[in-house]
N, C-alpha and C positions, 0 to 999 in steps of 0.2 A: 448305332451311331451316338446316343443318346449317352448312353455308357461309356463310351471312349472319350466324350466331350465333360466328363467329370471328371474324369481321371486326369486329362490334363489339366482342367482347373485346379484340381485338386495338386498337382506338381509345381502351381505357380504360386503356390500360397506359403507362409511360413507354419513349421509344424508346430511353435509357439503361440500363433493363434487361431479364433474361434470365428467361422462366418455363421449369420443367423440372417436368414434371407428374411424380408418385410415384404414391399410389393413393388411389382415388378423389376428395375432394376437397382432398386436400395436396400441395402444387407449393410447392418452392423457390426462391430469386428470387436471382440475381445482378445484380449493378453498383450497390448501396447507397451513397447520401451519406452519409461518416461523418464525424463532426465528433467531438472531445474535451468531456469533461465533466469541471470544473477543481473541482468541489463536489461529492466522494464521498456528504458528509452529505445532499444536498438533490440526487439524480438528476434525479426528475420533474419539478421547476421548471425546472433549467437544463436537461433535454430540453424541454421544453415551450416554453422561448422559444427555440431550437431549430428547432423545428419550424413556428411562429409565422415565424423568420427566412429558412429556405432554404422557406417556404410548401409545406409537403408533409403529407401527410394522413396518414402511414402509416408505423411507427417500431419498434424495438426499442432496450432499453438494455444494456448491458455491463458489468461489471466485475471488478476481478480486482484485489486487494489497496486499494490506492489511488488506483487509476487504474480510469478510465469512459469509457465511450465510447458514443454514440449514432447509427444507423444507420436513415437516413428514405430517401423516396420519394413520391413526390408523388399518383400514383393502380395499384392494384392493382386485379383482377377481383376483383366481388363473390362472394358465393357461395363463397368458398376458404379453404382453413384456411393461409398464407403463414409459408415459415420462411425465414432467411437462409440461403443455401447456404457461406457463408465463415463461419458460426460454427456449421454440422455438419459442416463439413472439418474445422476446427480438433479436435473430437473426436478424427476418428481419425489426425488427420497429427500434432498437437502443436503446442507453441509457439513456433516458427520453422521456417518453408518458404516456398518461392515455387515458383508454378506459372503454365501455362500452357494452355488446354485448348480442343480445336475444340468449337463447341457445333452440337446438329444442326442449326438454320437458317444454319449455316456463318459464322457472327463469333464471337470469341475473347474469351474470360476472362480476364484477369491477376488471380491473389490472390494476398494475400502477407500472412503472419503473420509480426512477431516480437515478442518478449517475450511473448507468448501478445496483443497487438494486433493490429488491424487496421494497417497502416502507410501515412499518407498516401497515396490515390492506389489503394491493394492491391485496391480489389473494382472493376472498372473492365472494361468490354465495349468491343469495337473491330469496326467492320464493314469493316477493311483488314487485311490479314495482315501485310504488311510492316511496319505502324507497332505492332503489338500484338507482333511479333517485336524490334523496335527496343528496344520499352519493358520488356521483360524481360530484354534483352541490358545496359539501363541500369540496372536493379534488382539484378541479380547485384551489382555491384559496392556497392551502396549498405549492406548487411548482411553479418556473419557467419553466411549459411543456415546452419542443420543440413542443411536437404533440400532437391532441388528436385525439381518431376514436370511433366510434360507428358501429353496426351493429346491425340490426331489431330494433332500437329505435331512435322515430322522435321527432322533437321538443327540441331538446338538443345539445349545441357546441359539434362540430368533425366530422372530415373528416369520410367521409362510406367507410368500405371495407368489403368483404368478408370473416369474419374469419375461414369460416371451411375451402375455398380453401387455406388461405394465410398457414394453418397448413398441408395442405396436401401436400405445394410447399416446406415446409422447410426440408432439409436436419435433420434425425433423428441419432443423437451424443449419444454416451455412458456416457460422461457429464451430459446429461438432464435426463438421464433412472436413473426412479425410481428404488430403492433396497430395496431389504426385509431384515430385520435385522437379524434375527435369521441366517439366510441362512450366510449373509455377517460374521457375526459371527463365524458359522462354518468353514466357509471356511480360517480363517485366525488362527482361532485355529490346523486346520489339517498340514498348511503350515508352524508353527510355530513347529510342532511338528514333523516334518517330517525333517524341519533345523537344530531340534536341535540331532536329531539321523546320522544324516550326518556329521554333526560338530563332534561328540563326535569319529565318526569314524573314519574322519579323522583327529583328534589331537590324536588320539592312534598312529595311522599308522606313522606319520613325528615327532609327538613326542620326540622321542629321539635322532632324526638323527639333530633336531631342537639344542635341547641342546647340542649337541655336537660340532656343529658349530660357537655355538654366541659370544662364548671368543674370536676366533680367528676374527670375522667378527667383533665384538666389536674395537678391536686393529687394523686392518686394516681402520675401519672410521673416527676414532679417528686419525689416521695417514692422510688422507685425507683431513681435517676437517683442522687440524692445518696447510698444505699446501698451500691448498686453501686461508686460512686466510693472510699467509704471501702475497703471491703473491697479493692479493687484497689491502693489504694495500701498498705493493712497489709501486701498477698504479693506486695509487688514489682513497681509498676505495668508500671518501663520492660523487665521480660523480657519481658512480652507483646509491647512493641513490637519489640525486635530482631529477637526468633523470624519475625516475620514479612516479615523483610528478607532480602536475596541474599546467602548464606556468602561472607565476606569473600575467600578465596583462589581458589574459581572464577572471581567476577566480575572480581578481579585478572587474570588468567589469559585469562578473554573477551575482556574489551577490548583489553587489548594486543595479543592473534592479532588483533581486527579493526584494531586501528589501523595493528599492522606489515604486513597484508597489501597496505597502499598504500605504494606507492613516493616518493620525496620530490618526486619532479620527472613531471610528465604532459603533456608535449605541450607543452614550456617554458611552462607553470606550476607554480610552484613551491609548495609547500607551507607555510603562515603557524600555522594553530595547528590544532587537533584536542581531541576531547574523548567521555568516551562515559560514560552515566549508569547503565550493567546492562543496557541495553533498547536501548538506539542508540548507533551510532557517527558522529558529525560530524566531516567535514574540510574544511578550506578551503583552497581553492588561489587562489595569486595570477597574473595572466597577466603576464609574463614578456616582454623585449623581441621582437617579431615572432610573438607567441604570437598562437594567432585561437579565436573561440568553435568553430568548424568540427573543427579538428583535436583539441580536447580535449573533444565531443562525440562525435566520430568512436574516440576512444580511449577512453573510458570509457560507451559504449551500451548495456553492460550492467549500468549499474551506475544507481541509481538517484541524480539529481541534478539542481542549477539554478542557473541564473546569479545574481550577486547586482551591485549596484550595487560603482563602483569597481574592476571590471576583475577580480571574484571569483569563485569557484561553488564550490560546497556539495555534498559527495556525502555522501550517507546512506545506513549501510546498519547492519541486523539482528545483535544478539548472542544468542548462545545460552548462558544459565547453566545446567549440571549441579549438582545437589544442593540438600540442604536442613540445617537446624542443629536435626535432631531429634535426635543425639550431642553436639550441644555447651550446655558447663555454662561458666555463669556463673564467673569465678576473681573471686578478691578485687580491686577497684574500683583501689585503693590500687596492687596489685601491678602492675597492665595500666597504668594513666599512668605510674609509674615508668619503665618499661618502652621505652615511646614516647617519655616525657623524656629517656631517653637517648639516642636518635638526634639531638636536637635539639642536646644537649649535645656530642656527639661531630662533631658539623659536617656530619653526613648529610643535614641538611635543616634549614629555617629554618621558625619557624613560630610558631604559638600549640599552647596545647593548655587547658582550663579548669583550675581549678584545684577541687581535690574534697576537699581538705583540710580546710579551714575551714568548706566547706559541707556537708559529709556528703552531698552529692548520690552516687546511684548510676549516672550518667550522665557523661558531659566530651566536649565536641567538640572537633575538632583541624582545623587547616587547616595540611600543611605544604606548603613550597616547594622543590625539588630540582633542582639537575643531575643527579642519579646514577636510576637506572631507581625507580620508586614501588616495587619488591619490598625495594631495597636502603633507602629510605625509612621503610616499615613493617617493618621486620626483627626481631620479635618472634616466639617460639618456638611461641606459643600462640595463635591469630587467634578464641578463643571469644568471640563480643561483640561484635567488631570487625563496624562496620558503614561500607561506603562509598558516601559519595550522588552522588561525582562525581571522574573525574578528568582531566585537562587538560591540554592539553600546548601551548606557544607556540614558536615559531621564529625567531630574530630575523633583522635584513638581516646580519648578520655570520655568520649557519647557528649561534647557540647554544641551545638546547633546554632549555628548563628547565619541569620537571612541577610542576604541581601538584594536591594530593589533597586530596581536604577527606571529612569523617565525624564517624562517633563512637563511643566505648566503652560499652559496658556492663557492669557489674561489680555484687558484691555485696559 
């Protein structure tokens, strides 16, 4: 009996993947279809058509910053709690390795993580040795590993480890556990229906006690609203807003380390403009006579980026501002555009700047334009106020550079 109850197990399973029993009813499953998920905001829909397209019943989703990833399989045994076994390696290996590992029914495992992903191809079972040796022999080359491991297979770079114990050491996450679809399905249709009969009940019940109140709560906020406004504009409306902007000489300071940590030229393309707002840095690279998307992929894979129409691509990446303007006081309005007018006057920069004279505003926005670095641009003694929303930088076909910064002051 015992024998006959494998065998059917053994018919419900797909012959591309690997079961590796742990304890009791949890077994890990290698050789997962994994496909990308291009709509971080909306997982479950685009896994859903998904799974809908490679017709598989049985799924887990992924992600990690702004990238997603979804990992199906067509039929698993019932009765079992299913985790991925390439996303409880990942635990304890980290964010780039590639491995190779004999499995007991003696066909082989290729996984491969980098950038903490699944990599085209990475969760893949072979029942030839030679072509599962081939295929790792051709994966080396395709990333910067950190690591590589093998296990029951000699004569091939990477460190030996133990894969069944290193799976049976890993703590088991609801993250990694496999789901069945249909199941998942029902269960969000029942809760979806059960919300909407709760809802409906309770907009009967407060309903009317709703409407009865909102004219007068209407007129009470409305009353509030215009209070509030007065008072904020008698103590100085726009310090509130500064205070809550990036201290002007850090963000200076961020962006330029990320913009100068790229080189001008990557894989003969060449660099057209750049820009970075406190929170991201943007570049654009132009591709270059015999330049190919291959090799400027191939050189920047660690960096986050995307092709664009016209022969272009766009890398984005992360700034980090220290500090905040809980020390910095307001200087007189009058003193700080002076100030900045000078630069303009001096031929530092070309620009606008408002004019706060005639209007007694305690605010003035500035846009200037510069060959010379934005430090030497904004080169006032005092940066309290100073607030900046963007700065820019263009390249032209003759390689001349010219910055631009745009913002605004604050003063009193």
């Amino acid at each position: 009996m015992k024998k006959n109850n494998k065998v059917r197990l053994k018919d419900k399973v797909d012959s591309h993947i690997a079961l590796l029993p742990l304890k009791g009813r949890d077994i890990v499953v290698a050789g997962l279809i994994w496909q990308p998920i291009h709509t971080v905001r909306n997982i479950q829909a685009e896994a859903k058509n998904l799974i809908r397209n490679e017709k598989c019943q049985h799924f887990l989703t992924y992600s990690q910053g702004s990238r997603a990833q979804c990992g199906m399989t067509r039929r698993l045994p019932q009765g079992k709690r299913s985790y991925s076994a390439i996303m409880l390696l990942r635990e304890s290996l980290g964010d780039s390795w590639l491995g190779l590992f004999r499995l007991p029914d003696n066909r082989f495992w290729l996984a491969a993580i980098d950038n903490g992903m699944v990599v085209p191809g990475g969760d893949s079972i072979f029942d030839d040795e030679n072509l599962a040796r081939e295929r790792y022999r051709d994966y080396i080359e395709l990333f910067a590993w950190q690591r590589k491991y093998v296990d029951g297979v000699e004569g091939i770079e990477g460190e030996l480890i133990g894969l069944f114990l290193l799976l049976q050491d890993t703590e088991l996450k609801n993250r990694h556990r496999i789901l069945f679809a249909q199941e998942m399905q029902r269960w969000v249709r029942l809760i979806a229906v059960r919300g909407a009969i709760l809802l409906a009940i309770l907009g009967i019940a407060i309903g009317s006690w709703q409407y009865y109140k909102h004219q007068q709560e209407q007129e009470r906020l409305e009353k509030l609203r215009a209070e509030k406004l007065a008072r904020m504009k008698a103590s100085g409306f726009e310090e509130g807003m500064w205070r809550r902007k990036p201290p002007a000489l850090p963000l200076l300071n961020a962006c330029l380390i990320g913009i100068n940590k790229y080189p001008v030229e990557i894989a003969g393309w060449m660099i057209e403009d750049f820009g970075c707002d406190g929170k991201t840095v943007k570049l654009k690279y132009k591709a270059g006579r015999n330049a190919t998307n291959k090799n400027f992929a191939l050189a920047v894979k660690r960096q986050k980026f995307q092709f664009q129409k016209g022969m272009t691509a766009e890398i984005t990446d992360e700034v980090t501002i220290i500090g905040d303007r809980k020390a910095e006081k307001l200087q007189p309005i009058s003193e700080v555009v002076t100030n900045l007018l000078e630069n303009l006057q001096l031929g530092f920069a070309k620009g606008k700047i408002d004019d706060i004279h005639s209007t007694r505003k305690k605010m003035a926005k500035f846009e200037f334009e510069t060959q010379y670095s934005p430090m030497t641009a904004i080169n006032i003694s005092n940066l309290d106020g100073l607030v900046i929303h963007s700065i820019k930088g263009r390249v032209s076909s003759q390689g001349k550079l010219v910055w631009h910064i745009s913002g605004e002051v604050y003063g009193k």
